[in-house]
C-alpha positions as CSV (number, residue, x, y, z in Angstrom):
1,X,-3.1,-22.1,-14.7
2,X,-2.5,-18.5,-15.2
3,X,1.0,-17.9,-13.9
4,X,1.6,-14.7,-11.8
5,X,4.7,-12.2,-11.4
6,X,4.4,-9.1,-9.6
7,X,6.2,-5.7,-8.9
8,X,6.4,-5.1,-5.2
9,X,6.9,-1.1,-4.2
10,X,5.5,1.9,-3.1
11,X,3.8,4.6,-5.1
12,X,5.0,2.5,-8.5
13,X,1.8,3.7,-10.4
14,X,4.4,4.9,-12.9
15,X,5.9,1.7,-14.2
16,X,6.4,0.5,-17.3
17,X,6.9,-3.2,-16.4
18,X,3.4,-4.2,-16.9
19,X,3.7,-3.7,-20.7
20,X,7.0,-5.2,-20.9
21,X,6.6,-8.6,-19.2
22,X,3.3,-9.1,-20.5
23,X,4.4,-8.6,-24.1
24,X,7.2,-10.8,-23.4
25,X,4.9,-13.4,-22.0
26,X,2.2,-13.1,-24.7
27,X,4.9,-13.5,-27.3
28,X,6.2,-16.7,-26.2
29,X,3.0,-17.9,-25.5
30,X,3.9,-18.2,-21.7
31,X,0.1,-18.1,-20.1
32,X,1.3,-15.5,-17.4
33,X,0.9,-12.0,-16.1
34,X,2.9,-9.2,-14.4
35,X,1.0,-7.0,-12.0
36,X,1.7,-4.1,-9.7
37,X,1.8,-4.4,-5.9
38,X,2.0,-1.2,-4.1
39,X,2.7,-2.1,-0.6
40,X,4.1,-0.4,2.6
41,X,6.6,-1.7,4.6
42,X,4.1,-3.1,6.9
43,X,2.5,-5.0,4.2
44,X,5.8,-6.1,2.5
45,X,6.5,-9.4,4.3
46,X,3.0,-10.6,3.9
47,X,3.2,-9.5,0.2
48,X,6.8,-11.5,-0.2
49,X,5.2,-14.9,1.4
50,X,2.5,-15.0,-0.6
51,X,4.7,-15.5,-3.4
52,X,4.7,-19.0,-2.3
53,X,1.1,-19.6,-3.4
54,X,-0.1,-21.5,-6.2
55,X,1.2,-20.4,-9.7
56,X,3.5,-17.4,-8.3
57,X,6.7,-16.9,-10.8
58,X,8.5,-14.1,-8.7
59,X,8.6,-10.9,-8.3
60,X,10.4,-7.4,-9.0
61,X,11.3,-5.4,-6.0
62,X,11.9,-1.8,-6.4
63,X,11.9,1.6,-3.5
64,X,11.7,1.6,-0.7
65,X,11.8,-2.5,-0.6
66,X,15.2,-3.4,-1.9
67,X,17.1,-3.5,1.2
68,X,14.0,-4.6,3.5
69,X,13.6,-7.9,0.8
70,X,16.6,-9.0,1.5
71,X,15.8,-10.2,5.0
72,X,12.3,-12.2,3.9
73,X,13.5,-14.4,1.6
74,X,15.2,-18.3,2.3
75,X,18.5,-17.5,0.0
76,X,20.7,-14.4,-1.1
77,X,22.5,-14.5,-4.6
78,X,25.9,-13.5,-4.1
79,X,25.5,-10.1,-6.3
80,X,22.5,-9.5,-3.3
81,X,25.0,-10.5,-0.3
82,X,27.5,-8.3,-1.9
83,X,25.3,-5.4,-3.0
84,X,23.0,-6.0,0.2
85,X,20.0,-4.9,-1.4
86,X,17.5,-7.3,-3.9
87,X,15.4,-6.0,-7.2
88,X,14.4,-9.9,-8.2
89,X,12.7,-12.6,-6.4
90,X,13.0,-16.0,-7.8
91,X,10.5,-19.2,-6.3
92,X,12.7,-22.3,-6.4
93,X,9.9,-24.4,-5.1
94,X,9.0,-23.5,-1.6
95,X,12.2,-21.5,-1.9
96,X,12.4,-17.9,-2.1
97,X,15.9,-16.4,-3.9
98,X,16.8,-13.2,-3.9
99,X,18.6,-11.9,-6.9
100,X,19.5,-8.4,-8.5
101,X,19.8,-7.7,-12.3
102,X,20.3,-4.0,-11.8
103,X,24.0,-4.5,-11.4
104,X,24.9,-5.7,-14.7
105,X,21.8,-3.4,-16.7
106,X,23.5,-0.4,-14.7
107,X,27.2,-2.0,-16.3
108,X,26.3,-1.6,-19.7
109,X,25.3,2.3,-19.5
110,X,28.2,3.0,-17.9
111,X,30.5,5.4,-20.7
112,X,33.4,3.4,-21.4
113,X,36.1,5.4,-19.1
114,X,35.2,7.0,-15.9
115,X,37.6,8.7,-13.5
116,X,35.5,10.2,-11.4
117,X,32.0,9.5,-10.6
118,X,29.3,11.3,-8.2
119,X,26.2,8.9,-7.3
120,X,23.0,10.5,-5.8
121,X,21.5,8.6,-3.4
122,X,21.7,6.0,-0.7
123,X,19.2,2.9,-2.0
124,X,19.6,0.1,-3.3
125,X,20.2,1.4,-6.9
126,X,22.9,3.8,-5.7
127,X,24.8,0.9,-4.3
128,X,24.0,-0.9,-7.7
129,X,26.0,2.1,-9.2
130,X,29.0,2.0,-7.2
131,X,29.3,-1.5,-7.1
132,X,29.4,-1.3,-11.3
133,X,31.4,2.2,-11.2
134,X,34.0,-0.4,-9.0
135,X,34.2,-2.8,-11.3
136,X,34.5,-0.8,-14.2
137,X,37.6,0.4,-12.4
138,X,36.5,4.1,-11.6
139,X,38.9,4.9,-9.0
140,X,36.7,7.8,-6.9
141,X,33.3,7.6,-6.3
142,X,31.5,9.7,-4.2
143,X,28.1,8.9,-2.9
144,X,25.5,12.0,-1.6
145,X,22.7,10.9,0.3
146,X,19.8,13.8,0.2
147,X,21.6,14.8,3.6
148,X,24.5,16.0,1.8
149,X,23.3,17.5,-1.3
150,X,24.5,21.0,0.0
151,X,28.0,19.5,-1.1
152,X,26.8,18.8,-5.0
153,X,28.5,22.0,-6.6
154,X,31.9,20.9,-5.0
155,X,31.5,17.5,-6.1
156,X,30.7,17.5,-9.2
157,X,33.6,20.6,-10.4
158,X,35.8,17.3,-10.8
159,X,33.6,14.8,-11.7
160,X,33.6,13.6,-15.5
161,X,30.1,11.5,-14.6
162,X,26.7,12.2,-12.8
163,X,24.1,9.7,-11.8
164,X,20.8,10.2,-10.4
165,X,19.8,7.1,-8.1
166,X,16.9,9.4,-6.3
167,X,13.5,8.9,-7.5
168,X,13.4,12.9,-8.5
169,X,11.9,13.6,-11.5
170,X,9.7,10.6,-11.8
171,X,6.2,11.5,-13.1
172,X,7.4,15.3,-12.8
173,X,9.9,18.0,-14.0
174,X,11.8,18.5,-11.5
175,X,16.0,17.8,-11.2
176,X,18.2,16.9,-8.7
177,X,20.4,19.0,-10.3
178,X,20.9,22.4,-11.0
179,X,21.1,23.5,-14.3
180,X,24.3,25.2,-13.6
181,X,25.8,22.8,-12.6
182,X,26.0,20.7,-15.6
183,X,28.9,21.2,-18.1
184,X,29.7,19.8,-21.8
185,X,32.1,17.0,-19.8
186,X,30.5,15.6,-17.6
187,X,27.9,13.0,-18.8
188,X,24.9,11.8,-17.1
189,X,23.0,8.9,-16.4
190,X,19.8,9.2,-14.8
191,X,17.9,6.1,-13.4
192,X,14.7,7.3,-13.7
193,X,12.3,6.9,-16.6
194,X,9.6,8.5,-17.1
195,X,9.3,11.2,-18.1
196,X,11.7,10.3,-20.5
197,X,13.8,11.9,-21.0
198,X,14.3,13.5,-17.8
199,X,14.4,17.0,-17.0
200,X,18.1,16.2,-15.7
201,X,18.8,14.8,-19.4
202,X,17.2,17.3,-21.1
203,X,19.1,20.1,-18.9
204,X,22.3,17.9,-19.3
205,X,22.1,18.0,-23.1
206,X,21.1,21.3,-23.9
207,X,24.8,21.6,-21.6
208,X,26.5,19.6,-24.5
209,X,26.8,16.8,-22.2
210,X,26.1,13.0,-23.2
211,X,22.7,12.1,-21.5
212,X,20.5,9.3,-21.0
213,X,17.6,8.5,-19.0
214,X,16.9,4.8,-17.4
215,X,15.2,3.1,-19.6
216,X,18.0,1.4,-21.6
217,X,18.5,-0.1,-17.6
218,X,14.9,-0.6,-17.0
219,X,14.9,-3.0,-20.0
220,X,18.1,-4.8,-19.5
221,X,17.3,-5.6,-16.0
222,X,13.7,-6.6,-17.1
223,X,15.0,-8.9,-19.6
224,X,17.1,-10.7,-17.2
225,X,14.3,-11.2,-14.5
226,X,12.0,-12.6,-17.1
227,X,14.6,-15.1,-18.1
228,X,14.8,-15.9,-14.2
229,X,11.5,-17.0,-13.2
230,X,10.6,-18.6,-17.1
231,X,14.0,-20.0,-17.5
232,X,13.5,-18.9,-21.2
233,X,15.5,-16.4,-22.9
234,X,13.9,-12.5,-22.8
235,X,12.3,-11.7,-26.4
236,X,14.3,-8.5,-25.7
237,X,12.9,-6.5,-29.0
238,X,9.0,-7.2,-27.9
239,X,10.2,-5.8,-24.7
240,X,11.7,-2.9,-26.0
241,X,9.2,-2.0,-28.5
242,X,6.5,-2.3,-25.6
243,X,8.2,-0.1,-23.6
244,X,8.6,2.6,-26.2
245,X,5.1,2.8,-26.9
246,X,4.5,3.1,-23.4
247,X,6.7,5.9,-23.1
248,X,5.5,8.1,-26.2
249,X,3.0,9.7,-23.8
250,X,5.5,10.7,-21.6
251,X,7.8,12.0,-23.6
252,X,9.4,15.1,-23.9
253,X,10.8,17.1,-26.7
């Protein structure tokens, strides 16, 4: 049997999961595969029971789905009861777990001090960043929602970190952020990945600023899913390689 683990999300043409989970599978000779789902909210409960069926691993859950998730499944992790919001779907039998690897992926890009963070956006990464920002021991984090972006020049005039938890600038060139905005101090960390790097990054470091896109996350919090559902350790370094070459083409200068 040809084992099955999907990406459940909407408009997630984009992703470069496919190549990494199916190198990792090929590479320990795991006879699985890792396909897209793009489903809408209507569409999402039927989509999260059918991982029940026959030869179903799991599944990756990413926007608009990562709160919604959270309610169709038999058992929240405690990161997801804490966080509130699911990026990993484990089958225990005729079980359904809900788990979230952003957290700890999002922990280890964080800079090693940070007094003052701004998070944009209200999803389920955002509250992936705050929750690692917390534990990191960031005392003030502000969180703007697209409601409240008026309020970004203020905000970030005292911030010494940025990062971009809105799917802007996936697949394009746009920014959340204004170029003029960004300063030598204040580093960034944007969540999206392709392109790669972001216009956001790219603005950031032509500011002097340290700048990274999300694909050091996107890996981590791959590798950590795969070990999930195969209960094998991630051959992280096929995954990362596979995710590179995916990536040339969208890269920019």
């Amino acid at each position: 049997m040809t084992y099955l683990a999907v990406l459940l999300g909407q408009d997630i043409g984009y992703s470069a999961s496919p190549a990494m989970h199916n190198a990792a599978f090929a590479s320990i000779n795991v006879d699985a595969r890792y396909e897209l789902r793009d489903v809408d909210t209507l569409s999402l409960a039927d989509e999260v029971a059918a991982l029940l069926d026959d030869g179903r691993l799991g599944a990756n859950v990413t926007k608009p789905h990562k709160i919604a998730v959270c309610q169709l499944v038999d058992e929240l992790a405690p990161e997801v009861r804490r966080l509130g919001a699911a990026n990993t779907i484990v089958r225990h039998g005729d079980r359904l777990v809900a788990r979230n690897t952003d957290l700890a992926a999002l922990a280890a890009e964080l800079p090693p001090k940070v007094n003052r963070a701004v998070v944009l956006g209200a999803g389920g990464a955002s509250r992936a960043a705050v929750a690692a920002l917390t534990d990191a021991g960031c005392p003030e984090v502000l969180v703007l929602d697209r409601a409240h972006l008026p309020n970004l020049p203020g905000a970030l005039a005292t911030a010494d970190l940025l990062i971009n938890a809105t799917p802007v600038g996936t697949g394009s060139d746009a920014s959340p952020v204004p170029a003029q905005l960004l300063r030598s101090d204040l580093a960034v960390l944007d969540l999206v990945y392709r392109p790669s790097p972001t216009r956001l990054v790219r603005d950031a470091r032509k500011a002097g600023a340290p700048a990274r896109s999300g694909a050091g996350m996107l890996l981590r919090q791959a590798a950590a899913s795969f070990a999930l559902w195969t209960g094998r350790e991630a051959p992280i370094e096929v995954m990362r390689v596979a995710l590179e070459r995916e990536l040339v083409g969208a890269t920019h200068a």
